[in-house]
C-alpha positions, 0 to 999 in steps of 0.5 A: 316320463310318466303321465298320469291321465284322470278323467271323470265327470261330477266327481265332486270331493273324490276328485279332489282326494284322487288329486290329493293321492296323486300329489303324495305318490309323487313326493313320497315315491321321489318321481321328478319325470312325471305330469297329470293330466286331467280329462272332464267330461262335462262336469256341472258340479265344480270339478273343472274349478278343483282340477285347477287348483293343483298347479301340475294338472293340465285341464283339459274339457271333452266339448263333444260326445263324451264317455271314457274311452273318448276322456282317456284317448284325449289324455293319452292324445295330449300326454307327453310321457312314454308311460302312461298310467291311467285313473279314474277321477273317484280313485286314490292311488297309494304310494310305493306301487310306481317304483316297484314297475320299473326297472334300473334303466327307467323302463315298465318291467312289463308294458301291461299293469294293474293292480287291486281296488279297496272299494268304499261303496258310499250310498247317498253321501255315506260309506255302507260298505268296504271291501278289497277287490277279489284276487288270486291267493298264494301268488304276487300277481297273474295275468287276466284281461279285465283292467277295469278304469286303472291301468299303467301301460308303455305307450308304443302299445296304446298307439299300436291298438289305437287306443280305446274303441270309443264306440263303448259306452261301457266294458271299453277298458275290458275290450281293450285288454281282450285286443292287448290279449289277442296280440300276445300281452295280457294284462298283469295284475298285481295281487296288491292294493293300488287304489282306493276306489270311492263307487256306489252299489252296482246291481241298483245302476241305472245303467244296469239294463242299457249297459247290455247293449256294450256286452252285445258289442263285446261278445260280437267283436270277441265270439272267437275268444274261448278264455272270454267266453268261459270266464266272462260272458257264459258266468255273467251272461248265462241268463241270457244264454239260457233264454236263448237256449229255451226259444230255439229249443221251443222253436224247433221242437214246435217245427218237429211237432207242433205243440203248445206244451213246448212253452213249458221249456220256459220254465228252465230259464225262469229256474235259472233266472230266480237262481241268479237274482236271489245272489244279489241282496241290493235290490228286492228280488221281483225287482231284480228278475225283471231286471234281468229279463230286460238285460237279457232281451236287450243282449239278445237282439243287439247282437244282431242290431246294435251297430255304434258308430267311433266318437270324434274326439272334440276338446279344449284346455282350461 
């Protein structure tokens, strides 16, 4: 049996077209073994309401502390199936992908899978841009850590690892896969479109800066990880890193001769600091640079100082 667990909060129509996808997936791919489950986290719009039309979904209300780890560690609590295929409430999963994971004997080919998103990044109610998910050419699929919110995975894993650290707030589901990684399963992607992925521009987040705090949380738990650390933290974090490098370097250096000229040693972060934010065309540049000087502060000190405690799990059906 497959469960297929959506969670989301205020998703407002894409709820209803991921719940739309979902009932299509099941009648095209001919899947009779199978449940919806849907997980919200305090929604104020009507999502509770549309979730219930759909006679198949159970509905089920996070009462608690709420964020996605505790949405998906709720479905997977409640969920019945020995497969579980997790979604976010904005994605619209395509027919023919569940077939093609299975074997003749009913079992996942392979107990870790995702695939690739169309995103459609809508800006005040309209789409402004479309564009696939960046994957590797020349091959069907490849391992990776990262899953993002859109993962199928045999059960018996998620129980093993106890499911998602709900002490993130964001990068959860890439902690995840780096733990499924540390006990010898990555994560494989499909180089195939599996959802359609409704969002919204990343740079101009509010939670651009806060989310720091969960990369911090991240390097902490993972710093022995050489594969994380070269392909994920040192390309998104180097500003960080740098500024890092510069304040031990002006540090020492004032300690072996003091000097107010060591400060000059500044001006190798803010090259590399201008570098970055000059990448990105969401957002003006002055605006982005003191974006990231923040996030980079913020990753700095909560290395040391940021110390989350697990969220209870607290929920009721609908």
């Amino acid at each position: 049996m497959i469960s297929f667990i959506v969670i989301g909060r205020n998703e407002g129509w894409k709820l209803k077209a991921c719940l739309d996808a979902l009932s299509l997936v099941v009648y095209e791919d001919n899947i009779h073994d199978y449940e919806v489950i849907y997980v919200d986290s305090q929604s104020t719009d009507d999502s509770i309401s549309v979730a219930k039309q759909y006679p198949k979904v159970r509905v089920f209300l996070v009462t608690g502390d709420c964020n996605a780890g505790v949405g998906r560690n709720i479905g997977a609590k409640e969920a019945k199936g020995d497969v579980l295929c997790f979604l976010d409430g904005d994605m619209e999963l395509q027919c023919g992908i569940i077939p093609e994971l299975f074997n003749e004997n009913g079992k996942l080919k392979y107990p870790f899978y995702s695939g690739l998103h169309l995103n459609r990044v809508y800006h005040n109610g309209v789409m402004k841009e479309e564009y696939l998910q960046k994957s590797l050419s020349g091959v069907c699929e490849y391992l990776e850590i990262a899953t993002g919110g859109l993962m199928i995975i045999e059960r018996q894993w998620w129980d093993e690892l106890h499911g998602i650290d709900t002490r993130f707030r964001y990068n959860e589901d890439y902690d995840f896969g780096l733990r499924m990684t540390e006990r010898g399963v990555k994560p494989r992607r499909q180089c195939k479109l599996w959802v359609i992925h409704n969002t919204y521009p990343h740079e101009t987040r509010d939670t651009y800066v806060s989310s720091a705090k969960y990369t911090a949380l991240l390097f902490r738990n993972h710093w022995f990880n050489s594969e994380f650390l070269s392909k994920k933290m040192f390309p998104t974090q180097h500003t960080a890193f740098a500024l890092l490098t510069c304040l031990v370097g002006i540090l020492v250096g004032y300690i072996i001769y003091p000097s107010f000229w060591w400060t000059s040693v500044l001006f190798g972060y803010l090259l590399v600091l201008f570098r970055k934010a000059k990448k990105q065309n969401e957002v003006k540049i002055i605006k982005m640079i003191w974006l990231v000087v923040k996030r980079d502060i913020v990753f700095l000190t909560s290395i040391l100082c940021f110390w989350p405690k697990s969220i209870e799990l607290k929920y009721e059906e609908k």
